[in-house]
mmCIF file of the N, C-alpha and C atoms, coordinates in Angstrom:
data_MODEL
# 
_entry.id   MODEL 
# 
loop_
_atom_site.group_PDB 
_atom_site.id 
_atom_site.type_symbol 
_atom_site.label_atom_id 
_atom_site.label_alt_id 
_atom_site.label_comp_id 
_atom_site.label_asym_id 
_atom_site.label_entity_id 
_atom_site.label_seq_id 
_atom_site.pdbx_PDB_ins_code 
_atom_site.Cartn_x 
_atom_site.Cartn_y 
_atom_site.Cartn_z 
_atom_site.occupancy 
_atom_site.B_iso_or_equiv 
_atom_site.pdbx_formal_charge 
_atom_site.auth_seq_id 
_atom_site.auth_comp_id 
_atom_site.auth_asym_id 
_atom_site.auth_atom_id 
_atom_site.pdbx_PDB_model_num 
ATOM 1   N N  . UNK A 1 1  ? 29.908 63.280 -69.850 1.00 0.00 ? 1  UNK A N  1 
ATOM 2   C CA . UNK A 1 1  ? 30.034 61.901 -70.278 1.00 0.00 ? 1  UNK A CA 1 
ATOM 3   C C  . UNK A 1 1  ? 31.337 61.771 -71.072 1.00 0.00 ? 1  UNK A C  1 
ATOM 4   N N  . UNK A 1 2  ? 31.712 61.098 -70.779 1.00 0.00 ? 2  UNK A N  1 
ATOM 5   C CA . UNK A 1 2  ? 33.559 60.374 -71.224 1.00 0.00 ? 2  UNK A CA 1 
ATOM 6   C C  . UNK A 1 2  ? 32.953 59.991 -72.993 1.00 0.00 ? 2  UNK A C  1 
ATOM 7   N N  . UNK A 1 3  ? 34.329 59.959 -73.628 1.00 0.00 ? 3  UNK A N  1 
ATOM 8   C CA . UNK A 1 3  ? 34.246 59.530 -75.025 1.00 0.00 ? 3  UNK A CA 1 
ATOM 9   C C  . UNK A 1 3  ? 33.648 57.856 -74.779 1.00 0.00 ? 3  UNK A C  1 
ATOM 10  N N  . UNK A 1 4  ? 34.936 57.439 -74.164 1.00 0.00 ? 4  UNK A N  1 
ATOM 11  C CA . UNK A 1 4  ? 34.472 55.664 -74.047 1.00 0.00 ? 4  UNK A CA 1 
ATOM 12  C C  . UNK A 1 4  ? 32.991 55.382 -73.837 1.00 0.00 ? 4  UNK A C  1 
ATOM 13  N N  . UNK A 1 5  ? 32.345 55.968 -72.482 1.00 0.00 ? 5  UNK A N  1 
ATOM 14  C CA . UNK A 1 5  ? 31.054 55.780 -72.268 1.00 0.00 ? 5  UNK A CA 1 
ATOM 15  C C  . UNK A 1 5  ? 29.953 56.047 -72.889 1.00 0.00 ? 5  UNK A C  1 
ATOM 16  N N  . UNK A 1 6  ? 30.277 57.148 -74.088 1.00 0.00 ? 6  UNK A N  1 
ATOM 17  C CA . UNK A 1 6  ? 29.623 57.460 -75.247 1.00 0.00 ? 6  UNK A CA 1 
ATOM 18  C C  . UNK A 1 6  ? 29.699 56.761 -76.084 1.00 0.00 ? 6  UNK A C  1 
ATOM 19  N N  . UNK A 1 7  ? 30.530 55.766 -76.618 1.00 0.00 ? 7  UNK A N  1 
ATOM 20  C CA . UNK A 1 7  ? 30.526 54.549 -77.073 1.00 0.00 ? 7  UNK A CA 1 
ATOM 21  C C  . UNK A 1 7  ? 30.084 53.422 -76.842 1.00 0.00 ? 7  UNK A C  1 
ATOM 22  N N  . UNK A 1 8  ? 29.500 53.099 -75.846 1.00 0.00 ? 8  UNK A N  1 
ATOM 23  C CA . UNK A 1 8  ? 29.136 51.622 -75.584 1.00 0.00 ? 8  UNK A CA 1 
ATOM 24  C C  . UNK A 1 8  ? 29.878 51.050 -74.796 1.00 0.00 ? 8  UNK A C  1 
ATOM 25  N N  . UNK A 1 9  ? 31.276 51.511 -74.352 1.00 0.00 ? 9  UNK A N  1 
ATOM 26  C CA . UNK A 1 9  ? 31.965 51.292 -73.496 1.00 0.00 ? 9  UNK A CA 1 
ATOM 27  C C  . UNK A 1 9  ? 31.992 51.523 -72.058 1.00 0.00 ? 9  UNK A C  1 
ATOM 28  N N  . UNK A 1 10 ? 31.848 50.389 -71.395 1.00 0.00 ? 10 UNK A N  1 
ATOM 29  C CA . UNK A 1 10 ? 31.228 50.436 -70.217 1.00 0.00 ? 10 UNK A CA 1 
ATOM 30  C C  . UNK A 1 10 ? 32.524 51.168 -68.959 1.00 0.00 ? 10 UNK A C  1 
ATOM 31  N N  . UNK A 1 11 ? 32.239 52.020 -67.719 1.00 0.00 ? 11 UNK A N  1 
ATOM 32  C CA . UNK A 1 11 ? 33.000 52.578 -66.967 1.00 0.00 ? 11 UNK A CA 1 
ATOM 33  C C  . UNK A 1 11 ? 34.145 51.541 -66.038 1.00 0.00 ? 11 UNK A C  1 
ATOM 34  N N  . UNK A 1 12 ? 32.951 50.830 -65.791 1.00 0.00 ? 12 UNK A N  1 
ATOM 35  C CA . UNK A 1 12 ? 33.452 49.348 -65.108 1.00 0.00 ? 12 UNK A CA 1 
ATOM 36  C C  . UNK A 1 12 ? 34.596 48.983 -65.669 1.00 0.00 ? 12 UNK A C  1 
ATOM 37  N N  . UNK A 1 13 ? 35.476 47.706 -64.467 1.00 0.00 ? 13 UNK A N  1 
ATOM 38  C CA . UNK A 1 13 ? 36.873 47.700 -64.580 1.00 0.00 ? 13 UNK A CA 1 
ATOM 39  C C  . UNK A 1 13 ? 36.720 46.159 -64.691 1.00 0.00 ? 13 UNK A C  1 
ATOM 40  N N  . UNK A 1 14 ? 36.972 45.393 -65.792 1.00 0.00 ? 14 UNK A N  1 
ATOM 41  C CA . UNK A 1 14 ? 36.775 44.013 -66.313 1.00 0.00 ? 14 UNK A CA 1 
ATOM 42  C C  . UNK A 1 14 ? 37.666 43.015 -65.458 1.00 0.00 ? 14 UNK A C  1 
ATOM 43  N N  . UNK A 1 15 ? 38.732 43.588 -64.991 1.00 0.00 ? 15 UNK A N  1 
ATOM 44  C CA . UNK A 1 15 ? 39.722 42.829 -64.010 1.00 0.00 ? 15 UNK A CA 1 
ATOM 45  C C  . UNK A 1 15 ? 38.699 42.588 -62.557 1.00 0.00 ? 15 UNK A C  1 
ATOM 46  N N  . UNK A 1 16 ? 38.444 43.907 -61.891 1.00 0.00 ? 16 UNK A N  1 
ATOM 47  C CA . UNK A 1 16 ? 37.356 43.751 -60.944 1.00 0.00 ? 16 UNK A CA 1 
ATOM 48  C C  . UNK A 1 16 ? 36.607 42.612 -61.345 1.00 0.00 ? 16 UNK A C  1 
ATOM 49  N N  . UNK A 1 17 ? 35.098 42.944 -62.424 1.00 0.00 ? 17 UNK A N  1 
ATOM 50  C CA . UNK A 1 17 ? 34.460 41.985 -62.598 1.00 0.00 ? 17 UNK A CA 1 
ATOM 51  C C  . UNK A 1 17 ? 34.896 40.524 -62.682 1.00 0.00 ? 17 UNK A C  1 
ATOM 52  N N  . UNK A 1 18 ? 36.437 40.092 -62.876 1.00 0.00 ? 18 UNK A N  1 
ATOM 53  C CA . UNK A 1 18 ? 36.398 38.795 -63.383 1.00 0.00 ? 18 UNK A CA 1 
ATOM 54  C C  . UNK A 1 18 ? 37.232 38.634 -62.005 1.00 0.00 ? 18 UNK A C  1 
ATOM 55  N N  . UNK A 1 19 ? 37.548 39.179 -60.848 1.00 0.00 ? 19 UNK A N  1 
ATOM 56  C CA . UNK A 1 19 ? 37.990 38.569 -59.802 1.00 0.00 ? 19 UNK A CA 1 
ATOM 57  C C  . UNK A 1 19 ? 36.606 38.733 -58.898 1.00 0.00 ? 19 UNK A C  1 
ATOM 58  N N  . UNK A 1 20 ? 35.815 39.182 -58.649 1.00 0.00 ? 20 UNK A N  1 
ATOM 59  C CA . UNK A 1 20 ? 34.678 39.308 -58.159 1.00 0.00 ? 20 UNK A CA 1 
ATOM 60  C C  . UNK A 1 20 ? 34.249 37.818 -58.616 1.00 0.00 ? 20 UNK A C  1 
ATOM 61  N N  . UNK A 1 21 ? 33.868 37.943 -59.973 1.00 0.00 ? 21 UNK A N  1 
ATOM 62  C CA . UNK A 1 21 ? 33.256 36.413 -60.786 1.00 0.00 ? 21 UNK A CA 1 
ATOM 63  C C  . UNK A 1 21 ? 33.979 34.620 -59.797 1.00 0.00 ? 21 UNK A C  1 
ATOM 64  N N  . UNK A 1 22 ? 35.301 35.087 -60.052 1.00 0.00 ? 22 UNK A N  1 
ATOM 65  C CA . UNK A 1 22 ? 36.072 34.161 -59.408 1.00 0.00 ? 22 UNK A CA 1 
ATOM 66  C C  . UNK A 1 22 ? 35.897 33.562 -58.125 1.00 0.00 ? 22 UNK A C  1 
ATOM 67  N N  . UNK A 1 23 ? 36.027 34.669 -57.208 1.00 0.00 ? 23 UNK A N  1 
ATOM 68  C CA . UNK A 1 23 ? 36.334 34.233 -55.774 1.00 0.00 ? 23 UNK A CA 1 
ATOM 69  C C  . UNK A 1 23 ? 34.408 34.401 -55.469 1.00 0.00 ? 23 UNK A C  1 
ATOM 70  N N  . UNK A 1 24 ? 33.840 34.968 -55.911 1.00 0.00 ? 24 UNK A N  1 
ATOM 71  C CA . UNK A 1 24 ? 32.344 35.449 -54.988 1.00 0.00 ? 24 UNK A CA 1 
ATOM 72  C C  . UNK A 1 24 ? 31.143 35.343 -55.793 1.00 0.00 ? 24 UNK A C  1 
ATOM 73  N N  . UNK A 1 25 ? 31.621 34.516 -57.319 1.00 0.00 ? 25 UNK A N  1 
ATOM 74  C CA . UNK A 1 25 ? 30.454 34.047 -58.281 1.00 0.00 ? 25 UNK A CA 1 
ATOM 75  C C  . UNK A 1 25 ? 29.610 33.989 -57.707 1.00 0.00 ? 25 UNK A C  1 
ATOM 76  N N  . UNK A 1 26 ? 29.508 32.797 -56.721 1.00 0.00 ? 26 UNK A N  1 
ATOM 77  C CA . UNK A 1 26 ? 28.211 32.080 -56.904 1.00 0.00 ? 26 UNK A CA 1 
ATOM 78  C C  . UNK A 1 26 ? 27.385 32.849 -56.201 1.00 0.00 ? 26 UNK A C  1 
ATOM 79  N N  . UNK A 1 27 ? 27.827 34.097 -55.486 1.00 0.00 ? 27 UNK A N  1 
ATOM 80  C CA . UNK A 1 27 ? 26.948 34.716 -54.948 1.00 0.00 ? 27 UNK A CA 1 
ATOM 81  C C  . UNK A 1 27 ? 26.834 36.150 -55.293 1.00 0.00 ? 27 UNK A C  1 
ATOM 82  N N  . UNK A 1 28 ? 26.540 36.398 -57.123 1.00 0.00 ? 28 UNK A N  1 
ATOM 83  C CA . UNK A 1 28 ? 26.359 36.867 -57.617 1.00 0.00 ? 28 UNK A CA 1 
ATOM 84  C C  . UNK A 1 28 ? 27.119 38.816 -57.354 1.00 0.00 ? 28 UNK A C  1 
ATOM 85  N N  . UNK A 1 29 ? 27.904 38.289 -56.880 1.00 0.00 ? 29 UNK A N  1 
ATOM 86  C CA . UNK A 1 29 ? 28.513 39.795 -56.219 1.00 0.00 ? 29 UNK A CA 1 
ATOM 87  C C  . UNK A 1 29 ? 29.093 40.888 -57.674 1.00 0.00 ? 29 UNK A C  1 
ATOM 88  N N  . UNK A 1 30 ? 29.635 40.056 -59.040 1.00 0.00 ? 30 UNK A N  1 
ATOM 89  C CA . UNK A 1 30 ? 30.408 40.401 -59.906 1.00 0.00 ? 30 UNK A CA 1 
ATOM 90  C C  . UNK A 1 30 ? 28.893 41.608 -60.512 1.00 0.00 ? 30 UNK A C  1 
ATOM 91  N N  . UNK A 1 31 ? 27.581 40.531 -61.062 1.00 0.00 ? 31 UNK A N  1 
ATOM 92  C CA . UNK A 1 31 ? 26.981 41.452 -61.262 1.00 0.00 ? 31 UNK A CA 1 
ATOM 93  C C  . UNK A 1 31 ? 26.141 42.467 -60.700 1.00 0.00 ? 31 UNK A C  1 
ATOM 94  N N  . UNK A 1 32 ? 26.207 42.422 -58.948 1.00 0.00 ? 32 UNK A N  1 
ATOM 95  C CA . UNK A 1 32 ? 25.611 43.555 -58.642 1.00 0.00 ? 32 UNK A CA 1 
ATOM 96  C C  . UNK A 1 32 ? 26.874 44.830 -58.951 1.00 0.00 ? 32 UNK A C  1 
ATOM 97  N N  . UNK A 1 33 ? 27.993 44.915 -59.014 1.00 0.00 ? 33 UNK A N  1 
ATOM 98  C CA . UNK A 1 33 ? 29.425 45.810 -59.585 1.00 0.00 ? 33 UNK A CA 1 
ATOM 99  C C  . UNK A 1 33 ? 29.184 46.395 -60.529 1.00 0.00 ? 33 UNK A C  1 
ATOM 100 N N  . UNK A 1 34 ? 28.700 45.359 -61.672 1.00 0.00 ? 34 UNK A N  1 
ATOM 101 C CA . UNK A 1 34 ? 27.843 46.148 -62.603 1.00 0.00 ? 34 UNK A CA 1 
ATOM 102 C C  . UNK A 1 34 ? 26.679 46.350 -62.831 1.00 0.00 ? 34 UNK A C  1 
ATOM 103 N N  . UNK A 1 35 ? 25.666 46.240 -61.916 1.00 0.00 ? 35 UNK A N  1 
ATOM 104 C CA . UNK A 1 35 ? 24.758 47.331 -61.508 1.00 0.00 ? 35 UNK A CA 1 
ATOM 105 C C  . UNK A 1 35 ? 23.135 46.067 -61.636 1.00 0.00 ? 35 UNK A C  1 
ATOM 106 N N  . UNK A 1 36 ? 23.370 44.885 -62.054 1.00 0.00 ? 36 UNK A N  1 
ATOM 107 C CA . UNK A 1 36 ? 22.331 44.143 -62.676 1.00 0.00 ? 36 UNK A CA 1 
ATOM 108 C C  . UNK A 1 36 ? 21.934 43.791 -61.035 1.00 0.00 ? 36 UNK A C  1 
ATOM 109 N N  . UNK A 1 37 ? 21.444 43.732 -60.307 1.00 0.00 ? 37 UNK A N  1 
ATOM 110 C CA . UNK A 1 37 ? 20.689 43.875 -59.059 1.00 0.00 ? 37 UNK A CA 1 
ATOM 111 C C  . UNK A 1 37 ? 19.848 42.486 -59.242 1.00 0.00 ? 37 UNK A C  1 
ATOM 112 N N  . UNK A 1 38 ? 19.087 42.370 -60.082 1.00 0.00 ? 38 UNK A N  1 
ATOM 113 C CA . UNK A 1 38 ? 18.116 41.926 -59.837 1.00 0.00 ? 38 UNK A CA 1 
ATOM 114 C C  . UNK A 1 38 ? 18.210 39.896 -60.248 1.00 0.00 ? 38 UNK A C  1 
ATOM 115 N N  . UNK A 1 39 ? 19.404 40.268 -61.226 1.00 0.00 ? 39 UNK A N  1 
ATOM 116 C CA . UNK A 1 39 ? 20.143 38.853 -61.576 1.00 0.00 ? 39 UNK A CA 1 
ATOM 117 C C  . UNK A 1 39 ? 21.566 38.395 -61.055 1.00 0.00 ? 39 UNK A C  1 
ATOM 118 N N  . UNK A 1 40 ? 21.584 39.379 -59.815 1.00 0.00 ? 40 UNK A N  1 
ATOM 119 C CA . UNK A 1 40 ? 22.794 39.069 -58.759 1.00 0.00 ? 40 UNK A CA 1 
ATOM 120 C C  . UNK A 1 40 ? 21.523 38.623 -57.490 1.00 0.00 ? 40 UNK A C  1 
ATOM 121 N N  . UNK A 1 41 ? 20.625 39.043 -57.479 1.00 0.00 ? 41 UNK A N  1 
ATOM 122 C CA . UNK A 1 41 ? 19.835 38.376 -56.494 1.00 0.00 ? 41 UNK A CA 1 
ATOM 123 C C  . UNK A 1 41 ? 19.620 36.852 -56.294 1.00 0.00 ? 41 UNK A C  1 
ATOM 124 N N  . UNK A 1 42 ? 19.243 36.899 -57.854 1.00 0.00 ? 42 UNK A N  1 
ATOM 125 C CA . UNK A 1 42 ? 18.776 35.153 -58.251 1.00 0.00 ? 42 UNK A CA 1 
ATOM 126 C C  . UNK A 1 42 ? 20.321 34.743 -58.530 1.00 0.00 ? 42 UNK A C  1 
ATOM 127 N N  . UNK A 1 43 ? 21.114 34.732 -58.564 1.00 0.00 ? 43 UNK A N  1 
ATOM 128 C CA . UNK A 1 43 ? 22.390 34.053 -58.356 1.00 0.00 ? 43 UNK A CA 1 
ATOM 129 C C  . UNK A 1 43 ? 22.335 33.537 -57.174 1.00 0.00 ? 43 UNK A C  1 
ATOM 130 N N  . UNK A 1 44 ? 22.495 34.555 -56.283 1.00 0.00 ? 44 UNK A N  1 
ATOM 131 C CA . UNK A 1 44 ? 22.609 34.382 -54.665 1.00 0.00 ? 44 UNK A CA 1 
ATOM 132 C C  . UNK A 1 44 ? 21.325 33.290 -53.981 1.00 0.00 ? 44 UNK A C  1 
ATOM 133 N N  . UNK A 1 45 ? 20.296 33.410 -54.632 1.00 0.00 ? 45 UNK A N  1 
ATOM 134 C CA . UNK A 1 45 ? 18.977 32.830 -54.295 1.00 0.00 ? 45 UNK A CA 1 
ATOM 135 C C  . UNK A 1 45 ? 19.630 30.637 -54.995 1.00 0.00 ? 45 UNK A C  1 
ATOM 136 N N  . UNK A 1 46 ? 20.085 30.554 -56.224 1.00 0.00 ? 46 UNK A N  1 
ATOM 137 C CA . UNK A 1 46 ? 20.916 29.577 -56.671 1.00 0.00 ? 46 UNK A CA 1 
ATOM 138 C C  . UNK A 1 46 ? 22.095 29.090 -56.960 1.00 0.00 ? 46 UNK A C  1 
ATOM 139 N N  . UNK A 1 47 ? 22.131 30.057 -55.960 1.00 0.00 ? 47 UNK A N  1 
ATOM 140 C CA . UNK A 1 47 ? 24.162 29.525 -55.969 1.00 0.00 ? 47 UNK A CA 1 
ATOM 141 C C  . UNK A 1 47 ? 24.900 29.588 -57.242 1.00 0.00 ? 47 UNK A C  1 
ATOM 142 N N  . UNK A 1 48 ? 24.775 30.751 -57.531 1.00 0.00 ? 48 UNK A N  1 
ATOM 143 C CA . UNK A 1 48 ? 25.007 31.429 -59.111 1.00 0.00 ? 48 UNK A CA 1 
ATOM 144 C C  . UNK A 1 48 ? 24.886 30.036 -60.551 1.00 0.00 ? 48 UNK A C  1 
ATOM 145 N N  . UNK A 1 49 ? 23.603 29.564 -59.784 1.00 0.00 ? 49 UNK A N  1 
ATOM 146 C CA . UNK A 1 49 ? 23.044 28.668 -60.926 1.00 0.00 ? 49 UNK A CA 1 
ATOM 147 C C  . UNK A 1 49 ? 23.870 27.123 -60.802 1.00 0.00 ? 49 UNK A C  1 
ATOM 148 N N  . UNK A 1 50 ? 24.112 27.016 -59.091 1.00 0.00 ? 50 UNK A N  1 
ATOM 149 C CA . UNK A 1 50 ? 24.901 25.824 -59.319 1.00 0.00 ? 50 UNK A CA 1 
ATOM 150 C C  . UNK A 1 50 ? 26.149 25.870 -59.883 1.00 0.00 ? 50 UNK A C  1 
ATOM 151 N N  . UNK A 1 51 ? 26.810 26.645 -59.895 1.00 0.00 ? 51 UNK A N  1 
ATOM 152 C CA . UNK A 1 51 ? 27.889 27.207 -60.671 1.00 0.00 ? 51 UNK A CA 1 
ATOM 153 C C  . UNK A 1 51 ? 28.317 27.348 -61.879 1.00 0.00 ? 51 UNK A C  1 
ATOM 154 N N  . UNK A 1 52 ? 27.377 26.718 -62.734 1.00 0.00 ? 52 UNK A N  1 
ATOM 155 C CA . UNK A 1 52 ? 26.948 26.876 -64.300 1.00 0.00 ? 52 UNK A CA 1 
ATOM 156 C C  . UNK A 1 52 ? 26.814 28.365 -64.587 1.00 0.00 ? 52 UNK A C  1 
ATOM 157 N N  . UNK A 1 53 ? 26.495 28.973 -63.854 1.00 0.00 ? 53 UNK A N  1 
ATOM 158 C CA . UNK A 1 53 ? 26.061 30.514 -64.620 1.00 0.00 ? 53 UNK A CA 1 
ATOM 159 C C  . UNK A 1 53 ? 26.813 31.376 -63.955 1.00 0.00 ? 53 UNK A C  1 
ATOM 160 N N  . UNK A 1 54 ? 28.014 31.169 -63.043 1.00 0.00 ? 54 UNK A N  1 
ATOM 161 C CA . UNK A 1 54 ? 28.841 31.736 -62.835 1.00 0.00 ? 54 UNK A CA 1 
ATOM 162 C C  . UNK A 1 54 ? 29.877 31.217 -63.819 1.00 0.00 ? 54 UNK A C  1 
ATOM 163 N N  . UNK A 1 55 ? 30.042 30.205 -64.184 1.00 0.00 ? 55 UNK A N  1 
ATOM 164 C CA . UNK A 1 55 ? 31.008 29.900 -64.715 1.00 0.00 ? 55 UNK A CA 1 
ATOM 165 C C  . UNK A 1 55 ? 31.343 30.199 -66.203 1.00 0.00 ? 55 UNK A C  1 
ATOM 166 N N  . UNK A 1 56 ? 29.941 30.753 -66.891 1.00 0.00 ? 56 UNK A N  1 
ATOM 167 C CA . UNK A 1 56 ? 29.735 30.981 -68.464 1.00 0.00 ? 56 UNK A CA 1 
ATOM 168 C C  . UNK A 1 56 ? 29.919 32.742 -67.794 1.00 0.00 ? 56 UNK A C  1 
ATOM 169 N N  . UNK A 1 57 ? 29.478 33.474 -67.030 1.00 0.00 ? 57 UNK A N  1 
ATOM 170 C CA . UNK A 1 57 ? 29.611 34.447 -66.521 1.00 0.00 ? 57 UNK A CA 1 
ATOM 171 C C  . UNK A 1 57 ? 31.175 34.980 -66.748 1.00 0.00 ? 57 UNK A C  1 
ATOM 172 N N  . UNK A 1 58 ? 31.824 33.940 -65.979 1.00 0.00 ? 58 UNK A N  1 
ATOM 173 C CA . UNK A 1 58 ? 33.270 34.295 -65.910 1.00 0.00 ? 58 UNK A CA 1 
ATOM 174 C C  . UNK A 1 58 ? 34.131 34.538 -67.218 1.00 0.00 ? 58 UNK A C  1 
ATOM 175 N N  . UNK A 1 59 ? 33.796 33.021 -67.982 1.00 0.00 ? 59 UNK A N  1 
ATOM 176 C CA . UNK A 1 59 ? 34.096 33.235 -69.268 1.00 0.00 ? 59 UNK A CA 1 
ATOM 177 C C  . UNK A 1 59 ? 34.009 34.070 -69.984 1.00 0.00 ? 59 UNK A C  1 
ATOM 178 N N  . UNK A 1 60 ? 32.472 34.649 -70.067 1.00 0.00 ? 60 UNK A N  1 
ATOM 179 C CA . UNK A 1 60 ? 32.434 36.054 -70.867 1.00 0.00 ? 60 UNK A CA 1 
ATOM 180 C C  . UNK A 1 60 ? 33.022 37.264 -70.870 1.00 0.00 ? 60 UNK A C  1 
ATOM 181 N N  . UNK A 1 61 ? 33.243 37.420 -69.186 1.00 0.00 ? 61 UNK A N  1 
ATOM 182 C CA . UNK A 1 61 ? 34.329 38.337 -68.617 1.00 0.00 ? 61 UNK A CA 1 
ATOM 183 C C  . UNK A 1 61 ? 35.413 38.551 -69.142 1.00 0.00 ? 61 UNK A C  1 
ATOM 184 N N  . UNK A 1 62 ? 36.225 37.025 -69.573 1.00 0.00 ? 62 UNK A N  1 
ATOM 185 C CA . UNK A 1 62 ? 37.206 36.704 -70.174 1.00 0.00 ? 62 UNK A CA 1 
ATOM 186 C C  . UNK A 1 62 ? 37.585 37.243 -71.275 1.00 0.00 ? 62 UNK A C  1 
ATOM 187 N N  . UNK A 1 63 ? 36.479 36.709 -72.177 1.00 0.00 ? 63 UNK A N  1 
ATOM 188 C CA . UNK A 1 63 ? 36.704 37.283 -73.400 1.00 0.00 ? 63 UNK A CA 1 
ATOM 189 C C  . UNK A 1 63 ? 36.314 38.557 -74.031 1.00 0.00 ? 63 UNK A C  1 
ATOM 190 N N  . UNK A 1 64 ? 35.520 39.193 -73.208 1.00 0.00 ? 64 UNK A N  1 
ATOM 191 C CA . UNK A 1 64 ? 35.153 40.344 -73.427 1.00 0.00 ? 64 UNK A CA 1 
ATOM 192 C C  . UNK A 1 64 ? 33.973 40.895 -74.289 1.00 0.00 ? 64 UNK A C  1 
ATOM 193 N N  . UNK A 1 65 ? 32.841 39.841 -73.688 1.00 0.00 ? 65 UNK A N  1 
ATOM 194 C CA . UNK A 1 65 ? 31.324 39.713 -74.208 1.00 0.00 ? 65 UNK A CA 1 
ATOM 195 C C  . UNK A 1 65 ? 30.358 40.253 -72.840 1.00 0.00 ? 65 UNK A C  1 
ATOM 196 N N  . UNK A 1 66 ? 30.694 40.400 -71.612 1.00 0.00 ? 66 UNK A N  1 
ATOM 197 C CA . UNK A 1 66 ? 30.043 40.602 -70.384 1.00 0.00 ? 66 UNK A CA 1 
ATOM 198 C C  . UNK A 1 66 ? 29.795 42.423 -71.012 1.00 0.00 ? 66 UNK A C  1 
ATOM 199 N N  . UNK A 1 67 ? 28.078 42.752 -70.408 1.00 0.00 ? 67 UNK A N  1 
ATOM 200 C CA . UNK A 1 67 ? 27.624 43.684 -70.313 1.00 0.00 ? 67 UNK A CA 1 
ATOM 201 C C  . UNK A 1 67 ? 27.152 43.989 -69.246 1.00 0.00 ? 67 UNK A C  1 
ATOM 202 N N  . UNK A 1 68 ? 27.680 45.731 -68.898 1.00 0.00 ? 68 UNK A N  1 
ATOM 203 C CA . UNK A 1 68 ? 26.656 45.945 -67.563 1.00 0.00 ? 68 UNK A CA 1 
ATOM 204 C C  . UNK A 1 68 ? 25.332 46.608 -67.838 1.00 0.00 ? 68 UNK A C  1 
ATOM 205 N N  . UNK A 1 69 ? 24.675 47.026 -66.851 1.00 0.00 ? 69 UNK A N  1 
ATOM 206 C CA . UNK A 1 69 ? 23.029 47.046 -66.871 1.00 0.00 ? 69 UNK A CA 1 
ATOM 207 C C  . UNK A 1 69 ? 22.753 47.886 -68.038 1.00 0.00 ? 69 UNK A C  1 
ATOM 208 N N  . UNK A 1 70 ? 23.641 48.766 -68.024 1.00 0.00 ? 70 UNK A N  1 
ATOM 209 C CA . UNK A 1 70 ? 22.988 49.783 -69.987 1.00 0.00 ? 70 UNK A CA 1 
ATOM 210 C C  . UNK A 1 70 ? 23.492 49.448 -71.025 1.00 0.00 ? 70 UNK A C  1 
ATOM 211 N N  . UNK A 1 71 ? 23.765 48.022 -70.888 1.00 0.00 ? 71 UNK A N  1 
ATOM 212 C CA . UNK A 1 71 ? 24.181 46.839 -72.094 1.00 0.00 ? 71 UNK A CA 1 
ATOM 213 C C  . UNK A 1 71 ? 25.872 47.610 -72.772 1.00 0.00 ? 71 UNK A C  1 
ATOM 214 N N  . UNK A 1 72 ? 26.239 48.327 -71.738 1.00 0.00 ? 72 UNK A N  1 
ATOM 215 C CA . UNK A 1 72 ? 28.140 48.523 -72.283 1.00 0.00 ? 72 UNK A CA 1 
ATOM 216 C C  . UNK A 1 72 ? 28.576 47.556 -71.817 1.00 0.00 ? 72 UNK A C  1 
ATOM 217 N N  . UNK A 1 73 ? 29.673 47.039 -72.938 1.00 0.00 ? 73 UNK A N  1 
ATOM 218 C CA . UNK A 1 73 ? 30.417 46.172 -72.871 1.00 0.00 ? 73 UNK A CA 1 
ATOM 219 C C  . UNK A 1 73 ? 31.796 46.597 -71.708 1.00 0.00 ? 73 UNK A C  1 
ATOM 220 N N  . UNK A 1 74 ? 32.042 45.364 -70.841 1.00 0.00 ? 74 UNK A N  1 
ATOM 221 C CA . UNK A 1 74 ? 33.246 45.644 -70.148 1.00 0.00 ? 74 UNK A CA 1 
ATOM 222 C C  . UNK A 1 74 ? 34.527 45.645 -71.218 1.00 0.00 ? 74 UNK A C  1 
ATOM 223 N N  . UNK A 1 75 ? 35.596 46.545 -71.142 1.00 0.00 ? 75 UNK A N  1 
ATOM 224 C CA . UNK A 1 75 ? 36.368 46.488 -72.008 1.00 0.00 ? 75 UNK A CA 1 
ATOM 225 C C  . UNK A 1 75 ? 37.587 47.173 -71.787 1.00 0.00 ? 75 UNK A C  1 
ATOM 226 N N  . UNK A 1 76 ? 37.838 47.907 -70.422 1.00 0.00 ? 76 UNK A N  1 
ATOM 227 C CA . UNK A 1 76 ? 38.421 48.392 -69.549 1.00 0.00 ? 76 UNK A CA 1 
ATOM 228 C C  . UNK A 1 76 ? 39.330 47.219 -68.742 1.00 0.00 ? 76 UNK A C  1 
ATOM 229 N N  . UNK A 1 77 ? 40.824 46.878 -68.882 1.00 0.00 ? 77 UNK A N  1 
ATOM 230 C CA . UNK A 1 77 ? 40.954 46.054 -67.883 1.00 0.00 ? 77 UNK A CA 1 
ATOM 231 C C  . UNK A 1 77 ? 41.662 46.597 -66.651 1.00 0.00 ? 77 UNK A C  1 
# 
């Protein structure tokens, strides 16, 4: 296990996630990348929430509040 990932710091590549978010939001593609399966489903099932929950999604990406499934923060760009 890496120092970073021993930190809370997630492996994942935040640039990925926030062009994933971008072009393929609404169909939840950003968070199956980081591993959340089961709330990239229900994206895809609502059109990543009507685009409301892709779009707070993206943002978080942005700023650097998005977590993947073992709650590490993306922080890698």
């Amino acid at each position: 296990m890496t120092e970073a990932v021993a930190n809370g710091v997630s492996p994942r590549s935040r640039t990925v996630a926030a062009i994933l978010a971008f072009f393929v939001g609404v169909l939840g593609i950003h968070r199956f990348y980081v591993g959340k399966i089961g709330t990239g489903v229900a994206q895809i099932l609502t059109f990543g929430g009507l685009g409301i929950w892709t779009l707070i999604d993206f943002i978080m990406i942005l700023v650097g509040s998005f977590k993947d499934k073992e709650e590490r923060v993306l922080v890698t760009w």
